[in-house]
N, C-alpha and C positions, 0 to 999 in steps of 0.2 A: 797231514791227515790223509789215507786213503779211502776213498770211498769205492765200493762196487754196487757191480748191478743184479748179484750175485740175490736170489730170492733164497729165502728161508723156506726149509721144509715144512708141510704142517706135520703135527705131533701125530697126527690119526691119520693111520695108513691101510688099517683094514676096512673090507667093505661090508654093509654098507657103512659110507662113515658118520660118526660120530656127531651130534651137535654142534655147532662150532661154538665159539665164546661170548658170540655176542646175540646167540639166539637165546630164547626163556627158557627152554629146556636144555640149557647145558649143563644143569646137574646129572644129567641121566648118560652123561658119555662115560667109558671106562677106563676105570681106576689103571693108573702107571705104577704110583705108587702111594703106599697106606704108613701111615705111622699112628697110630692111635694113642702111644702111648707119649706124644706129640702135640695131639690134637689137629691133624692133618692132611690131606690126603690129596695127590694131584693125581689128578683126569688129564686122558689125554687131549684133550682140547685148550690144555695148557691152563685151565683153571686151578687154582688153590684153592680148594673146599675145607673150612673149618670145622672142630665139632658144634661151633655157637650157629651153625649155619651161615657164618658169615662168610665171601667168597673175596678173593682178589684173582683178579680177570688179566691176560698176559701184558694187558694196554696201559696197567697198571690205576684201571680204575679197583672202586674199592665198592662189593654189595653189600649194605649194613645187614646183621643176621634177621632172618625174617623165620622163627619158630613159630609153630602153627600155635594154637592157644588150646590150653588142656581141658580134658571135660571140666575140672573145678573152675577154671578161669571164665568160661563162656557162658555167660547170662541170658536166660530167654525170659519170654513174655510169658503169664501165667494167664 
């Protein structure tokens, strides 16, 4: 096995840059690439953005989808 000392690039190279992956707003970094007809879309901070809103993160954790709740779903006090 060889191993180096060699660092990986990050994916976001413009400035300013982008979210990284493990801050709360890394949905807001920009699209690399879109597949919608997929259901898909990678940002360049190396996240995997689903349409369920669900994320896989480059570390390979996994964010269950967090959909906001619709006006019919949200129940107030009268």
């Amino acid at each position: 096995m060889i191993t180096t000392d060699r660092e990986i690039p990050p994916m976001c190279q413009h400035q300013p840059p982008c979210p990284p992956a493990e801050s709360a707003d890394r949905e807001s970094a920009r699209l690399v690439a879109h597949h919608p007809e997929q259901g898909w879309s990678l940002l360049c901070n190396g996240v995997l953005l689903f349409e369920d809103t669900g994320e896989l993160l480059p570390d390979g954790r996994i964010i269950a989808p967090h959909r906001p709740l619709g006006a019919v779903e949200v129940m107030t006090a009268a």
